[in-house]
ZADREN-234824 format. One record per atom (N, C-alpha, C): residue number from 1; residue in one letter; x, y, z. Coordinates in Angstrom, 3 decimals, always signed. Layout:
NUM / A / X / Y / Z
...
***
This chain:
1 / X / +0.834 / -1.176 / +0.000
1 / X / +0.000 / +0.000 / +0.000
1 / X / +0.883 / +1.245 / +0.000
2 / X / +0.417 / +2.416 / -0.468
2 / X / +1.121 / +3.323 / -0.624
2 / X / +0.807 / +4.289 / -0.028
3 / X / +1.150 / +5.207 / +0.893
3 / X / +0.449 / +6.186 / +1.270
3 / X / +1.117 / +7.057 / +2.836
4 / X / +0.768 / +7.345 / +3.396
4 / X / +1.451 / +8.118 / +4.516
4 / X / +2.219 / +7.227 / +5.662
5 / X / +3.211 / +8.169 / +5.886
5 / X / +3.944 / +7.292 / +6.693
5 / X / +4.700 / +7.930 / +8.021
6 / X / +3.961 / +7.630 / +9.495
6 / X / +3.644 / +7.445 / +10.657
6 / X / +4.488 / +6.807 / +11.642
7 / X / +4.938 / +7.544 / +12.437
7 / X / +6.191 / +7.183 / +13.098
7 / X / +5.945 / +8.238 / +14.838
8 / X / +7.539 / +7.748 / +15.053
8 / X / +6.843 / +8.405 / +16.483
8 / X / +8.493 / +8.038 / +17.555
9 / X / +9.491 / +8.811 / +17.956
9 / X / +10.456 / +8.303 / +18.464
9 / X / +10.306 / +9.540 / +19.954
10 / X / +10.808 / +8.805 / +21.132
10 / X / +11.147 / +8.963 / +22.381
10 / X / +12.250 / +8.701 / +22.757
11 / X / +12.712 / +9.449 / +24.055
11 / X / +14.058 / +9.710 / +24.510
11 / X / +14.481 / +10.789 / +25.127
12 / X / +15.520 / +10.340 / +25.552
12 / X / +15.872 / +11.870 / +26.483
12 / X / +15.757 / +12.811 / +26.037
13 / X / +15.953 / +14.271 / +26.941
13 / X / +15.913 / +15.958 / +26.146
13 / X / +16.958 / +15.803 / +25.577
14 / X / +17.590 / +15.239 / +25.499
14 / X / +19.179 / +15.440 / +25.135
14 / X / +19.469 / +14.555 / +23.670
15 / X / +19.736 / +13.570 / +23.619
15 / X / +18.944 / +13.193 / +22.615
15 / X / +17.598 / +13.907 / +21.766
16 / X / +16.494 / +13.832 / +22.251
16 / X / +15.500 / +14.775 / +21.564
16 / X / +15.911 / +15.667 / +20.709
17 / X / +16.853 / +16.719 / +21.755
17 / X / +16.837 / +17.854 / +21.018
17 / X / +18.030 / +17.961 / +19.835
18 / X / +18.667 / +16.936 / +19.611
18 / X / +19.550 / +16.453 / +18.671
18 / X / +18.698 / +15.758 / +16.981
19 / X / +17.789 / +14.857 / +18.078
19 / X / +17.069 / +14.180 / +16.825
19 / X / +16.189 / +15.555 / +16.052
20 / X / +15.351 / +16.331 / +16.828
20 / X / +14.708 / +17.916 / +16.210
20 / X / +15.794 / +18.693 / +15.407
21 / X / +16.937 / +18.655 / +15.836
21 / X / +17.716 / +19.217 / +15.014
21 / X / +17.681 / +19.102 / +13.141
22 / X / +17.608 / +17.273 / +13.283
22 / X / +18.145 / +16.385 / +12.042
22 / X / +16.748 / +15.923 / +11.560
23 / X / +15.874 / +16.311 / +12.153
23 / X / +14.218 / +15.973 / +12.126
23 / X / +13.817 / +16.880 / +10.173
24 / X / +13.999 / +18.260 / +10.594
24 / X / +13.564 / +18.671 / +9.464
24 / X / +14.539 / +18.884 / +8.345
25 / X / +15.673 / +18.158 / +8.092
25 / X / +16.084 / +17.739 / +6.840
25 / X / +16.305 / +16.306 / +6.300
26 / X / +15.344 / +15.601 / +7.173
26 / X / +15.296 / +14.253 / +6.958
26 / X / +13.707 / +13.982 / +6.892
27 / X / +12.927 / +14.479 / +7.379
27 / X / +11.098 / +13.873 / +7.111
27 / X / +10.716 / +14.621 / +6.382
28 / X / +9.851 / +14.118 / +5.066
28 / X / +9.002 / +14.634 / +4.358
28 / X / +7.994 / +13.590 / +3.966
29 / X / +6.986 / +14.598 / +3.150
29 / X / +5.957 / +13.477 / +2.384
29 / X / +5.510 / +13.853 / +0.875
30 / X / +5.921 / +12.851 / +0.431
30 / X / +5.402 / +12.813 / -0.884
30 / X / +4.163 / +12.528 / -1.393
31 / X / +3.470 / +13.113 / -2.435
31 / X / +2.018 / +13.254 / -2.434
31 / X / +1.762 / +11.520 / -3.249
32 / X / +0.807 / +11.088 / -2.782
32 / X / +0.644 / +9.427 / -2.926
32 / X / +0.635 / +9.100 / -4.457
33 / X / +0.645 / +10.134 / -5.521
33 / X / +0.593 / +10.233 / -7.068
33 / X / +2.292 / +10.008 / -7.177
34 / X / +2.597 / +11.008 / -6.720
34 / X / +3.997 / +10.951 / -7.012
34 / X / +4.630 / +9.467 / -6.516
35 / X / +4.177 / +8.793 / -5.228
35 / X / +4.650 / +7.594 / -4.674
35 / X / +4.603 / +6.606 / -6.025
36 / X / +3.078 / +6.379 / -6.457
36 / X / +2.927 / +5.664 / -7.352
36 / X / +2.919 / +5.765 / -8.655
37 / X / +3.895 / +7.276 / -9.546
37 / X / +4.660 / +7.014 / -10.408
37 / X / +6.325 / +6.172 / -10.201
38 / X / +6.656 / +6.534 / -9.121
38 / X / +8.005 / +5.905 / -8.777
38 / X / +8.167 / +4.905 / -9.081
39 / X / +6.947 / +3.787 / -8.305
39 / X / +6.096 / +2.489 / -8.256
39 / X / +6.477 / +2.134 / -9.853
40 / X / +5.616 / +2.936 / -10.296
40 / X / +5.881 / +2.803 / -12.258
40 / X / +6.982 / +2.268 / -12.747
41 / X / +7.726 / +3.554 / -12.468
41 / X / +8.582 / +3.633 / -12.958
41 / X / +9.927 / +2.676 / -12.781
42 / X / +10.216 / +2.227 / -11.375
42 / X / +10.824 / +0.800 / -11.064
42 / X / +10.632 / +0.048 / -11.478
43 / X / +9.236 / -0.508 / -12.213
43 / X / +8.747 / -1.667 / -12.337
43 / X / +9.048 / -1.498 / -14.390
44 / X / +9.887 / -1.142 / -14.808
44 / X / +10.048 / -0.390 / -16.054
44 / X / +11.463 / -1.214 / -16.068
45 / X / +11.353 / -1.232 / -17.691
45 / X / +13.131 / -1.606 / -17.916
45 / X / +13.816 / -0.481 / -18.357
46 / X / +15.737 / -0.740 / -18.480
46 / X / +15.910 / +0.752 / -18.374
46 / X / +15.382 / +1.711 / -19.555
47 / X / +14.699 / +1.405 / -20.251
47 / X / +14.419 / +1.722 / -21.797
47 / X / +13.691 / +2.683 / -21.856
48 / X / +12.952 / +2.598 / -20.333
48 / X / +11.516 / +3.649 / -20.264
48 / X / +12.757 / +4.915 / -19.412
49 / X / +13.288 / +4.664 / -18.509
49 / X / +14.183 / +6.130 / -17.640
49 / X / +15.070 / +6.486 / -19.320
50 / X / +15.777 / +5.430 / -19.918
50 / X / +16.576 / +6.412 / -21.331
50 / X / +15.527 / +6.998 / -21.565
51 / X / +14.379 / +6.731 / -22.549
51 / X / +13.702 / +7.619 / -22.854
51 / X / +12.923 / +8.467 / -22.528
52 / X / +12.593 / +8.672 / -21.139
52 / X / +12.065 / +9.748 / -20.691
52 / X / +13.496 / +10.460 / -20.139
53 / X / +14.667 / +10.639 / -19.899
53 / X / +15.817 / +11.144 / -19.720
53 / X / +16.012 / +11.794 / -20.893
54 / X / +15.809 / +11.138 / -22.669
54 / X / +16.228 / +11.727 / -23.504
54 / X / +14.770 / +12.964 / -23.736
55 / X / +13.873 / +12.193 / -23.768
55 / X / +12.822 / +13.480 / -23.987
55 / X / +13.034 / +14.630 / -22.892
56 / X / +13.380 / +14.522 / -21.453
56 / X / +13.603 / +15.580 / -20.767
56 / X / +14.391 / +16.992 / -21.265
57 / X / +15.929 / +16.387 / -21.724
57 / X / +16.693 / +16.773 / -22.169
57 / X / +16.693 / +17.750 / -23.553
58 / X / +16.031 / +16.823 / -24.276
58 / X / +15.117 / +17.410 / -25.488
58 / X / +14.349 / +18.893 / -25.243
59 / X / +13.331 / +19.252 / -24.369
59 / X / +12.663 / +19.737 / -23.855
59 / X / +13.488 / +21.015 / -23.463
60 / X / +14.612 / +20.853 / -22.332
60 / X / +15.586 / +21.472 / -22.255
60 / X / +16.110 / +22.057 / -23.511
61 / X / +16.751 / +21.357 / -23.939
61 / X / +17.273 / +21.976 / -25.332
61 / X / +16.955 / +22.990 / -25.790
62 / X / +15.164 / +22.231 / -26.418
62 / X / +14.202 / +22.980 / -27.168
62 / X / +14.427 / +24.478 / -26.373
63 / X / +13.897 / +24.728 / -24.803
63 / X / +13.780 / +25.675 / -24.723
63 / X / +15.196 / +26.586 / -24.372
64 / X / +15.960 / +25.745 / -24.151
64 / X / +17.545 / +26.508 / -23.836
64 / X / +17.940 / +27.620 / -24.733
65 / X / +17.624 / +26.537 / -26.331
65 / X / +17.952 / +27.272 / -27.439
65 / X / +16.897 / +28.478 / -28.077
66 / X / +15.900 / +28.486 / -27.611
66 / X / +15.222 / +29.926 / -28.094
66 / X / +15.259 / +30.612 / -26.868
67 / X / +15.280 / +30.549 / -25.106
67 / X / +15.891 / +31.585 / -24.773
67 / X / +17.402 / +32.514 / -25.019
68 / X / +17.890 / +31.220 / -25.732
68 / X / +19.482 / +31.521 / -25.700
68 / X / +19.500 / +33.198 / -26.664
69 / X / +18.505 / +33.012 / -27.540
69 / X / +18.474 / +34.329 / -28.742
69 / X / +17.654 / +35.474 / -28.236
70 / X / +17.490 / +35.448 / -26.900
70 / X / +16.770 / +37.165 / -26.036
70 / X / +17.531 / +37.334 / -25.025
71 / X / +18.320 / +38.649 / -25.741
71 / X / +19.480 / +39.612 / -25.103
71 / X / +19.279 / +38.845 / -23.391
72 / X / +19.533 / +39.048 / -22.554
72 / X / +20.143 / +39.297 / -21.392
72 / X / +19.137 / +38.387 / -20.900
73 / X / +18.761 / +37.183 / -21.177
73 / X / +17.673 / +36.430 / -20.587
73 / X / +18.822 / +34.993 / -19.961
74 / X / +19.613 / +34.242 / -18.986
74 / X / +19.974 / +33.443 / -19.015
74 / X / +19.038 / +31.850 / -18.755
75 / X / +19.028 / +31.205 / -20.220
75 / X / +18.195 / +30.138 / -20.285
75 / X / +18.278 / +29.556 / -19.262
76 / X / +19.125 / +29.326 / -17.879
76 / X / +19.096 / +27.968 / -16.943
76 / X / +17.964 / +28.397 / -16.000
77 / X / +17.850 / +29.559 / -15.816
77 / X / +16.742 / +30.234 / -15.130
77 / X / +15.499 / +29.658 / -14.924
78 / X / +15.217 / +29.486 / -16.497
78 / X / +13.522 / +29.037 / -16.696
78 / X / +13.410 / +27.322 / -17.158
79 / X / +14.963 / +26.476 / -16.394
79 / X / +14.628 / +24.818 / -16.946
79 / X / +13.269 / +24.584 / -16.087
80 / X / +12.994 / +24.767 / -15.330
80 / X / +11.565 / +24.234 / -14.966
80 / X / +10.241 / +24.234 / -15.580
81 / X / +10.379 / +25.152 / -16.954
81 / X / +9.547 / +24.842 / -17.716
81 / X / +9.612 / +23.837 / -18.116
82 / X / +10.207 / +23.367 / -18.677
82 / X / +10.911 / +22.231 / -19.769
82 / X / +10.366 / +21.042 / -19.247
83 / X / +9.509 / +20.640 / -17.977
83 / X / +8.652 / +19.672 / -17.825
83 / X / +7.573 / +19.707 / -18.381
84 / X / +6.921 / +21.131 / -19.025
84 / X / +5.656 / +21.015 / -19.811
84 / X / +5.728 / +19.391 / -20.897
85 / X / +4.726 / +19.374 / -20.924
85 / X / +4.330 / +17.943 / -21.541
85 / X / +4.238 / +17.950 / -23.226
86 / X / +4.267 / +19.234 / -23.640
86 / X / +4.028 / +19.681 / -25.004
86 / X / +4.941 / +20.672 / -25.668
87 / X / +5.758 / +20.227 / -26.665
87 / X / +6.467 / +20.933 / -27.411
87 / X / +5.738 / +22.841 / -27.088
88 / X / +4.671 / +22.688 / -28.019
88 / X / +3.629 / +24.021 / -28.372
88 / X / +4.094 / +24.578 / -26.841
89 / X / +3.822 / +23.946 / -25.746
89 / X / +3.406 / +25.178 / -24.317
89 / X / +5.408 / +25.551 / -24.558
90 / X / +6.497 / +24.579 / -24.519
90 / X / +7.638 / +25.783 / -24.639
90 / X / +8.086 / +26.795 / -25.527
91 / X / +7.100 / +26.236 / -26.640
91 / X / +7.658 / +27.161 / -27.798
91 / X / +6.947 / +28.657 / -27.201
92 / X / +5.730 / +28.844 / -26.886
92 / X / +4.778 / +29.250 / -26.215
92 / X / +5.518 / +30.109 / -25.093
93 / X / +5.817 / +29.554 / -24.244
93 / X / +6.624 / +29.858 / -22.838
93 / X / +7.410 / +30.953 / -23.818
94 / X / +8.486 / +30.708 / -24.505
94 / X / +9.713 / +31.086 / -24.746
94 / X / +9.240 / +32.276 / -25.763
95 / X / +8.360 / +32.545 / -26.859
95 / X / +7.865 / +33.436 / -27.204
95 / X / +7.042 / +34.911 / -26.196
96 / X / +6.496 / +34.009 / -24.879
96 / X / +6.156 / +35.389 / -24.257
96 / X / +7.176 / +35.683 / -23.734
97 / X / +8.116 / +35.295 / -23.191
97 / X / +9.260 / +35.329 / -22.391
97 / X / +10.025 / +36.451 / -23.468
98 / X / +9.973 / +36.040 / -24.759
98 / X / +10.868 / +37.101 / -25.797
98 / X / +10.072 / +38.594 / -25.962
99 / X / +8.936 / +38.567 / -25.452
99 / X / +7.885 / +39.516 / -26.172
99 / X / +8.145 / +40.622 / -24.456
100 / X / +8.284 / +39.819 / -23.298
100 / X / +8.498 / +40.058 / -22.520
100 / X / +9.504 / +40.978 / -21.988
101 / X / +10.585 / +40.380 / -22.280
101 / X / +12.165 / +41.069 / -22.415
101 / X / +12.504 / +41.889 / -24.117
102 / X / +11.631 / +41.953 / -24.575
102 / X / +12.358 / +42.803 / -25.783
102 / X / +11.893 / +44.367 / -25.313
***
């Protein structure tokens, strides 16, 4: 099953206040979608991570190279677009972005 995960540790103040220290760069939660692409994605040969690695990259590219041509814009800025799912939304992205800065 996938889904939240529930815990619970005791101990001295002294201790305690060591474990609170190391507490909030070590617990998080991932939303149960995201759990069960992972799920997916393990259960995949490596054929599916190459090619979603190469389409990532792609994506990147795509948009690296038309911010690269608006003056004073540095493309690494905006890779978080580059997860859009559709060619059109970066070409898109990268045209207001030019219309933006010109």
């Amino acid at each position: 099953m996938i889904g939240w995960k529930v815990g619970y540790l005791t101990g001295s103040a002294k201790l305690m206040h060591a474990v609170s220290k190391a507490h909030q760069f070590l617990v998080f939660t991932t939303a149960p979608n995201l759990q069960r692409s992972v799920v997916f994605e393990l259960k995949q040969d490596d054929s599916y991570s190459d090619r979603l690695n190469d389409s990532m990259r792609g994506k990147r590219d795509r948009l690296s190279g038309a911010l690269s041509k608006i003056p004073d814009v540095e493309p690494e800025l905006f890779n978080r677009l580059r997860f859009a799912k559709q060619d059109q939304v970066l070409d898109d992205a990268a045209s207001r972005l030019a219309a933006h800065f010109s």
